[in-house]
LOLUM-581047 format. One record per residue (C-alpha): residue number from 1; residue in one letter; x, y, z. Coordinates in steps of 0.05 Angstrom, whole numbers. Example, Ala and Ser with C-alpha at 12.3 -4.5 7.8 and 13.67 -1.06 7.14 Angstrom:
LOLUM-581047
resi / resn / u / v / w
1 / A / 246 / -90 / 156
2 / S / 273 / -21 / 143
END
This chain:
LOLUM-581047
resi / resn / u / v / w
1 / X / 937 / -386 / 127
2 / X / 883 / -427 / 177
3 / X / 877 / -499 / 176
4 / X / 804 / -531 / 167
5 / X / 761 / -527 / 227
6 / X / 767 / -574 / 270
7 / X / 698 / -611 / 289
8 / X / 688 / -616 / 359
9 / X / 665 / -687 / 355
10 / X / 718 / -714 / 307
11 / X / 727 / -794 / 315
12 / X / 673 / -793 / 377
13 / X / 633 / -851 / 381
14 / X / 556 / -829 / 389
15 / X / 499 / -877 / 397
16 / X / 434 / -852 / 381
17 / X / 377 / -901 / 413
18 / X / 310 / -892 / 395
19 / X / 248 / -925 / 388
20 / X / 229 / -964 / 321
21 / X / 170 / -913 / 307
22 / X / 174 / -873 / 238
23 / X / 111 / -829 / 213
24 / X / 117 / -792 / 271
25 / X / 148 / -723 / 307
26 / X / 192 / -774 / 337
27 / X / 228 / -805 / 284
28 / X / 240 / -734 / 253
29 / X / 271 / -712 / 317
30 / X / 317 / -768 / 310
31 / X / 343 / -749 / 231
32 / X / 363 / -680 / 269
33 / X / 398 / -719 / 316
34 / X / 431 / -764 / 273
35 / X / 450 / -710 / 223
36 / X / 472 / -656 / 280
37 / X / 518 / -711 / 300
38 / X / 540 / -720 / 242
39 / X / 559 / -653 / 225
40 / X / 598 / -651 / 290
41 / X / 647 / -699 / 261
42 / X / 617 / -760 / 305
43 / X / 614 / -828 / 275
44 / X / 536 / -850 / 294
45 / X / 509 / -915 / 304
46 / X / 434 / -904 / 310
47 / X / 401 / -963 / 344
48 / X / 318 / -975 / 336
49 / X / 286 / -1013 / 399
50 / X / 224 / -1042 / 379
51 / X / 159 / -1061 / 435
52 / X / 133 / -1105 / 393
53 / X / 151 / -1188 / 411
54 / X / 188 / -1224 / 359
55 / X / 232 / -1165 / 335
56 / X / 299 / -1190 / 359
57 / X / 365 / -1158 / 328
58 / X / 379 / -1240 / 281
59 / X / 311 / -1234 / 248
60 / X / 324 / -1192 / 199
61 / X / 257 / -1203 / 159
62 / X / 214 / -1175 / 214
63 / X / 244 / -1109 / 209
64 / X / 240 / -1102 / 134
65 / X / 190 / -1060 / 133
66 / X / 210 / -1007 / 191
67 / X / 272 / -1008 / 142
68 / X / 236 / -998 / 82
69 / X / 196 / -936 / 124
70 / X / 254 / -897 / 145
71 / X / 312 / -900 / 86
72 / X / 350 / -839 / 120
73 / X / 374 / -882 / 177
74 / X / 407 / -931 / 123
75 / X / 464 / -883 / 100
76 / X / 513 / -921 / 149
77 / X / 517 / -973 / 195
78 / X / 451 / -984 / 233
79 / X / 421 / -1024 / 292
80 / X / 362 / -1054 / 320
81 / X / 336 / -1082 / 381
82 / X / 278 / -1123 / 405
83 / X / 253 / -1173 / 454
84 / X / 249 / -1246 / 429
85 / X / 177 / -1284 / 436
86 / X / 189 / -1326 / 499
87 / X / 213 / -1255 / 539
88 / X / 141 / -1245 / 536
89 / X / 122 / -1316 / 563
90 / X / 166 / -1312 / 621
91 / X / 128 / -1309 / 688
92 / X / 162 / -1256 / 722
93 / X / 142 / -1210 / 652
94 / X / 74 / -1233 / 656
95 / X / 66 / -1208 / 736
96 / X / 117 / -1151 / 740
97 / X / 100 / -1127 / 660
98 / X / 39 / -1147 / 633
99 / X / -16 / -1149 / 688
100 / X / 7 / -1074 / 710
101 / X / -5 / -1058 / 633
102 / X / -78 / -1090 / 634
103 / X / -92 / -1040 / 687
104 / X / -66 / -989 / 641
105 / X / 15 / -973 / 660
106 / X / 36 / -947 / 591
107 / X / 105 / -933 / 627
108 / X / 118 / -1003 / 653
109 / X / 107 / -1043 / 588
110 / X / 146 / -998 / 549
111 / X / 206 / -999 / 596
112 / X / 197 / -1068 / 613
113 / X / 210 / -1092 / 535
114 / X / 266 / -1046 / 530
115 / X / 293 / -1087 / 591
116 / X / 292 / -1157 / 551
117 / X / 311 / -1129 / 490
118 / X / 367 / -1165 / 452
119 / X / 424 / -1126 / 414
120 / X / 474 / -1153 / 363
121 / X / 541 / -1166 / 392
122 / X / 573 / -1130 / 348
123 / X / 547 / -1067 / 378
124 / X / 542 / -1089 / 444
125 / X / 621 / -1101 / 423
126 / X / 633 / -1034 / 409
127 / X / 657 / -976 / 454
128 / X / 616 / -904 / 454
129 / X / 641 / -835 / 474
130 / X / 569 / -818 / 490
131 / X / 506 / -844 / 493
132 / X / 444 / -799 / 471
133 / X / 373 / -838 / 486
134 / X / 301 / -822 / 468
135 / X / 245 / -828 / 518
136 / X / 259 / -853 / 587
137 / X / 234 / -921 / 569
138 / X / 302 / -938 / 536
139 / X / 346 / -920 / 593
140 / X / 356 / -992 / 596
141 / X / 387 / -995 / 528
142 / X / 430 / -928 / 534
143 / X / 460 / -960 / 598
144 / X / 478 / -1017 / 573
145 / X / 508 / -988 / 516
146 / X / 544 / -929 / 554
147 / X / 585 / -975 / 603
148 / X / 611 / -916 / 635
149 / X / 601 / -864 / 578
150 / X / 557 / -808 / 593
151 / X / 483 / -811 / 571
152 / X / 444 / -744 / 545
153 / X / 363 / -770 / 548
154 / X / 313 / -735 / 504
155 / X / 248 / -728 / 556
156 / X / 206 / -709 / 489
157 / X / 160 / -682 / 532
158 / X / 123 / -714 / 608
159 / X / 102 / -780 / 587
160 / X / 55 / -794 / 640
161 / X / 18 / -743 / 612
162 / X / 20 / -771 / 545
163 / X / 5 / -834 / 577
164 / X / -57 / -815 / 608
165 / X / -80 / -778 / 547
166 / X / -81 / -853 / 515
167 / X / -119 / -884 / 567
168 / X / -177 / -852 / 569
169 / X / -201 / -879 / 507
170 / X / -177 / -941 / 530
171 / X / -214 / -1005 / 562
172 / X / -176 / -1022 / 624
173 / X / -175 / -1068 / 684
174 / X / -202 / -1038 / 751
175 / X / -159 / -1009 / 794
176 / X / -142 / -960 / 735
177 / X / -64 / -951 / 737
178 / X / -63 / -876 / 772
179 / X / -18 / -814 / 743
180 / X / 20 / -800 / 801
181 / X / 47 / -874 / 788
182 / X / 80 / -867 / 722
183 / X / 104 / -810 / 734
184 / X / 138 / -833 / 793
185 / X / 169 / -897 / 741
186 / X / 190 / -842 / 689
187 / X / 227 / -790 / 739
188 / X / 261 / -850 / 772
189 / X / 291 / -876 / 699
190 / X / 312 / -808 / 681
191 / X / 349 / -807 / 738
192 / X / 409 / -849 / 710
193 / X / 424 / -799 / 659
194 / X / 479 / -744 / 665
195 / X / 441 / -702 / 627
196 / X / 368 / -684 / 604
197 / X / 343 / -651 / 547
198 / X / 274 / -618 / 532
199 / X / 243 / -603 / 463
200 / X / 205 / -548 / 498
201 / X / 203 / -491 / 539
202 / X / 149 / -529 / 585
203 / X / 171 / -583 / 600
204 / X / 238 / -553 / 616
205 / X / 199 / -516 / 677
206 / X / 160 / -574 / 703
207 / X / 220 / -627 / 697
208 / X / 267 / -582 / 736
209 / X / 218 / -574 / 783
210 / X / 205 / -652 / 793
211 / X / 282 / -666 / 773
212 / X / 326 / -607 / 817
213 / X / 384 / -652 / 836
214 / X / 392 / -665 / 761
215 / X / 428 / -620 / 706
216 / X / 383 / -597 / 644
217 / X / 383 / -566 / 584
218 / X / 323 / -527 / 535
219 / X / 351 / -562 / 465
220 / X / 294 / -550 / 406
221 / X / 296 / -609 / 360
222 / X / 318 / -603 / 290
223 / X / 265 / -606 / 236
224 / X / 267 / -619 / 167
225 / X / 268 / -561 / 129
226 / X / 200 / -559 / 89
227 / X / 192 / -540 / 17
228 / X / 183 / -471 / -6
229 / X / 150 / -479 / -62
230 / X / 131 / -479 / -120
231 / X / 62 / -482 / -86
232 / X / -8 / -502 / -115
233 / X / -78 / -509 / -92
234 / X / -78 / -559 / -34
235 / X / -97 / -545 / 39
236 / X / -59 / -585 / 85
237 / X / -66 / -616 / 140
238 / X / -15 / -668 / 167
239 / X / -23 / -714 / 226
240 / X / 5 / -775 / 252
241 / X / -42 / -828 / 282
242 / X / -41 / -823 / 359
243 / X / -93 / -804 / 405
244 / X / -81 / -726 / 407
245 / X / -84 / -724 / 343
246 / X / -138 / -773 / 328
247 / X / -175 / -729 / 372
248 / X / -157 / -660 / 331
249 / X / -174 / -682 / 267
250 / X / -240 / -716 / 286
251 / X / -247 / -646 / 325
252 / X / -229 / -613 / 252
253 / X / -280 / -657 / 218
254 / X / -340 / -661 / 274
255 / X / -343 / -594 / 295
256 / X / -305 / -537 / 243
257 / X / -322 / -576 / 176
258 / X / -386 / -595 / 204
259 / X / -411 / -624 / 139
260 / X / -381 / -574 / 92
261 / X / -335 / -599 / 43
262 / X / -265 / -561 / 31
263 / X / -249 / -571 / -46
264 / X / -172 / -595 / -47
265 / X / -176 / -617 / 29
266 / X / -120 / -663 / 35
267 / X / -101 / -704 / 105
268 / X / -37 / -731 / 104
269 / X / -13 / -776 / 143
270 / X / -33 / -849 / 183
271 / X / -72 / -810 / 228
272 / X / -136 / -831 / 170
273 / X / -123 / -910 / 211
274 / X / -140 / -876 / 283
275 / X / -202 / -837 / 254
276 / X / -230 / -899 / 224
277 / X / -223 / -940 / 282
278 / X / -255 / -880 / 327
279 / X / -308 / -863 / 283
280 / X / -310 / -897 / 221
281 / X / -379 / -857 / 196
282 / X / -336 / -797 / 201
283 / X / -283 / -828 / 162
284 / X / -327 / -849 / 114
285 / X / -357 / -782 / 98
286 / X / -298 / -742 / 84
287 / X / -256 / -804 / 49
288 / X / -235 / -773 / -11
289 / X / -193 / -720 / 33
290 / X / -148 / -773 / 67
291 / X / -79 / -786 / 32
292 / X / -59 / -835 / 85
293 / X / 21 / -840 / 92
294 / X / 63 / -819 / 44
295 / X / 139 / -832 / 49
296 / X / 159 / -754 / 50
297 / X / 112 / -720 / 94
298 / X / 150 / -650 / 78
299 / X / 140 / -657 / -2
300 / X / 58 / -645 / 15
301 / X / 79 / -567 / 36
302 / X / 105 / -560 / -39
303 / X / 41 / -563 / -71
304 / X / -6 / -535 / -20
305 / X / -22 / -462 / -4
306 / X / -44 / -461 / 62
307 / X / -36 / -503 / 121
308 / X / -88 / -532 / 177
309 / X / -65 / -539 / 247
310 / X / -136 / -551 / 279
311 / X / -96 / -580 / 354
312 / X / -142 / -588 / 414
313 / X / -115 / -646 / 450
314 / X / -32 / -667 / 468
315 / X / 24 / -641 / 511
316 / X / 100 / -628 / 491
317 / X / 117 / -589 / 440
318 / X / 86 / -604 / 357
319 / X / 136 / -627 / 309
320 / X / 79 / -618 / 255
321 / X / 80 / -540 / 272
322 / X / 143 / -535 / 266
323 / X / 153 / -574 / 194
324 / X / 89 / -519 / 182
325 / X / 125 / -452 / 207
326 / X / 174 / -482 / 160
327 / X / 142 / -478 / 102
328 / X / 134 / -412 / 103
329 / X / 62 / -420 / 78
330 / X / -1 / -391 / 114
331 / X / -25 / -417 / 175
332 / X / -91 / -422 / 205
333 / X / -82 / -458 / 272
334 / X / -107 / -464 / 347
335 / X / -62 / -433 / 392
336 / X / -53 / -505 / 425
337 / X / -13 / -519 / 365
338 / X / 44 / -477 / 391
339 / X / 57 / -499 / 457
340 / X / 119 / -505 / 490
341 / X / 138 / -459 / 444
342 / X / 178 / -380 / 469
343 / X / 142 / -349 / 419
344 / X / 95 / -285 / 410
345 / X / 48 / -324 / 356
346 / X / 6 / -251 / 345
347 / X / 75 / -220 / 312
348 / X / 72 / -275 / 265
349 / X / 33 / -243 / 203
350 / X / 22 / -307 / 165
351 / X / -10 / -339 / 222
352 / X / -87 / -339 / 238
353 / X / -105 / -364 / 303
354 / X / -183 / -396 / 323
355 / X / -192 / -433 / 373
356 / X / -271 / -448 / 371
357 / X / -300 / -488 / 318
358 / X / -340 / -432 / 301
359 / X / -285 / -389 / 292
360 / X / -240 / -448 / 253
361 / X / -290 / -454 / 220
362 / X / -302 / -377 / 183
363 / X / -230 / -362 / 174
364 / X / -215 / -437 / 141
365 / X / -288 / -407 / 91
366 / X / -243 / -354 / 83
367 / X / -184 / -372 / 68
368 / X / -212 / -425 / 24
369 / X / -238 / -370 / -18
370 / X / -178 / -341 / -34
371 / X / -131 / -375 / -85
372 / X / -74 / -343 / -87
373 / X / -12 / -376 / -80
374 / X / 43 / -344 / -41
375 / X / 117 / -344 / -76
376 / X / 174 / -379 / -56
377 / X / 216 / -308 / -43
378 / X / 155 / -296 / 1
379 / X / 150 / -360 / 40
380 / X / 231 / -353 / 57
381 / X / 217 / -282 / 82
382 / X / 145 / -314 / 132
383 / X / 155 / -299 / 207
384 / X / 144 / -370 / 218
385 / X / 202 / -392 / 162
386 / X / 249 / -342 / 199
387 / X / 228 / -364 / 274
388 / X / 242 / -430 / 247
389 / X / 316 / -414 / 224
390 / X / 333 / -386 / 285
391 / X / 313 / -437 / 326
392 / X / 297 / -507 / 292
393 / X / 336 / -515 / 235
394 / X / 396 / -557 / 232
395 / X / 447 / -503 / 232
396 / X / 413 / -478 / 306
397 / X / 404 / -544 / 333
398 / X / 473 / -574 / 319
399 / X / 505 / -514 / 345
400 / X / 467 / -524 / 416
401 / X / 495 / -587 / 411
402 / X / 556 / -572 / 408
403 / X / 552 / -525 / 467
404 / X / 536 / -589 / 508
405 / X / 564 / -656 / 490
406 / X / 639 / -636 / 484
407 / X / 650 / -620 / 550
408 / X / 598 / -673 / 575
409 / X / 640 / -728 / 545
410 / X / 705 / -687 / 564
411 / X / 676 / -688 / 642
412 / X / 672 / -768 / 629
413 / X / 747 / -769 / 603
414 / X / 769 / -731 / 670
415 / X / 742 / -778 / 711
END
């Protein structure tokens, strides 16, 4: 008779550092992590690092409310991170941090708070088999933290890229910080890890390209398995509030909807705060469809019967289309939506793809028009639900996990 499995993380000590951002495709990639991990047998300390001044580790108040935003992360022992007020004062911050930043260096702020940040000592105390970091930005943190244990960094996706997305809608001191520059700040931090992940196919290609001295590895994130039902009447869009999206949705509302009004229309998500502070006459006139934030993003697919995914703008790959193909429901969607993705989208029959506002714009008249609800037997049997099983659930990710860290942290050991 065979003995239980054995995990092949058992006892491990994993540190999970990411930033203190929830609402977002980052956060969610970080409850895969944490729950792959956990899976594995490894006993995870997650640690938040926030950019903000003030948020050091001994003021507990400040962080009530990131707490209060993302309950998952409170099942065991957790951590946090920040740089006290005076960091911020400090001359050499001021020159070498904040006057690159007025000129628009998204990677040098972000990496130089991580750099000041404060940590509790009883997890600066502790010891850590392995070390797995999100964004470049907190290689800082992950080394410190590692002393000697290997790190795995998360790219989640070329932030320079990302970076210069922001700054164009931006007002910014002359010279204008150029590309080529943070890119050159991000590819020298993720040089101190032992290995890289990317959340897409994409960025896999281009960072081995810029990266070929370093190992790396394609790892799709884990996303949270959306409902399947029991369905209803909504149509759903769901957006976070950064620039790519801002720019979607007021793409969505501008140019598709142009005026019309979609009965049941909901928005969900804080991405309503970046269209009212781009175009608040915009915001105003379609109001009544914005939900704003709600505390369990994936609950909106329950009652909804067909999903929006009008993406123009943003690089790396879309959590939001994957909590979608999830769902299992009906998608209409630009084919920007899916990028970064190894996917033939035109096999996937409950997928419509426009990518014109004209076009968006008919098949969203369309579909509107027809009410039927699809069941829950058929939303587990969608192309997209059964693309997602294979390769985003948790059962896919955490066992491409465990293809990598074992031996990682067994290479460390044999050192």
């Amino acid at each position: 008779m065979n003995g239980p499995a054995v995990l092949p993380l058992a006892g491990r000590h994993v540190a999970i550092v990411h930033p203190a951002w929830h609402s977002c495709g980052t956060y969610r990639v970080v409850l895969g992590q944490v729950a792959a991990y956990r899976a594995l047998g490894a006993r995870v300390a997650p640690v938040a690092i926030c950019d903000l001044p003030g948020f050091s580790p001994d003021r507990a108040w400040r962080w009530r409310s990131f707490v209060e935003a993302t309950p998952e992360l409170s099942e065991g022992a957790r951590w946090f991170g920040g740089a006290p007020f005076h960091a911020f004062a400090a001359p050499r911050f001021l020159r070498d941090v904040l006057w690159p930043f007025l000129h628009g260096d998204q990677a040098v702020i972000r990496a130089g708070v991580a750099e000041r940040a404060e940590l509790a000592p009883g997890l600066t105390d502790r010891r850590f088999d392995l070390v797995h970091c999100n964004h470049f930005f907190l290689m800082s943190v992950a080394k410190r933290l590692a002393r000697g244990a290997p790190i795995l960094l998360d790219s989640h996706d070329l932030q320079a890229r990302q970076f210069a997305l922001m700054n164009e809608h931006s007002f910014l001191l002359p010279p204008r910080v150029t590309y080529e520059q943070m890119l050159a700040r991000e590819l020298d931090m993720m040089r101190g890890a032992d290995l890289l992940l990317h959340l897409n196919a994409q960025e896999y290609d281009d960072f081995r390209a810029l990266l070929p001295e370093k190992e790396h590895a394609l790892l799709y994130p884990s996303a949270p398995a959306a409902p399947l039902g029991p369905g209803g009447g909504d149509i759903l869009l769901v957006a976070s509030n950064n620039s790519a999206n801002v720019d979607s949705v007021c793409w969505f509302l501008r140019e598709a909807l142009a005026g019309a009004q979609i009965p049941r229309l909901r928005i969900v998500g804080n991405v309503d705060a970046g269209v009212k502070s781009r175009d608040p006459a915009l915001y105003a006139a379609h109001r009544a469809s914005f939900v704003g934030r709600v505390d369990d993003p994936g609950a909106a697919y329950a009652t909804a019967r067909l999903v929006l995914l009008p993406t123009i703008s943003g690089h790396g790959l879309s959590i939001k289309t994957v909590e979608a193909m999830a769902s299992g429901l009906p998608l209409l969607s630009t084919s920007h939506a899916f990028r970064g993705m190894s996917a033939d989208i035109s096999r996937f029959a409950n997928v419509a793809i426009a990518d014109t506002a004209e076009d968006f714009a008919r098949a969203l008249r369309a579909a509107a028009a027809d009410d039927s609800v699809p069941s829950e037997a058929q939303r587990a049997a969608s192309d997209t639900r059964r693309f997602y099983d294979a390769h985003f659930s948790l059962d896919a990710y955490r066992a491409n996990l465990a293809a990598l860290a074992p031996p990682l942290i067994g290479a460390a050991m044999r050192v």
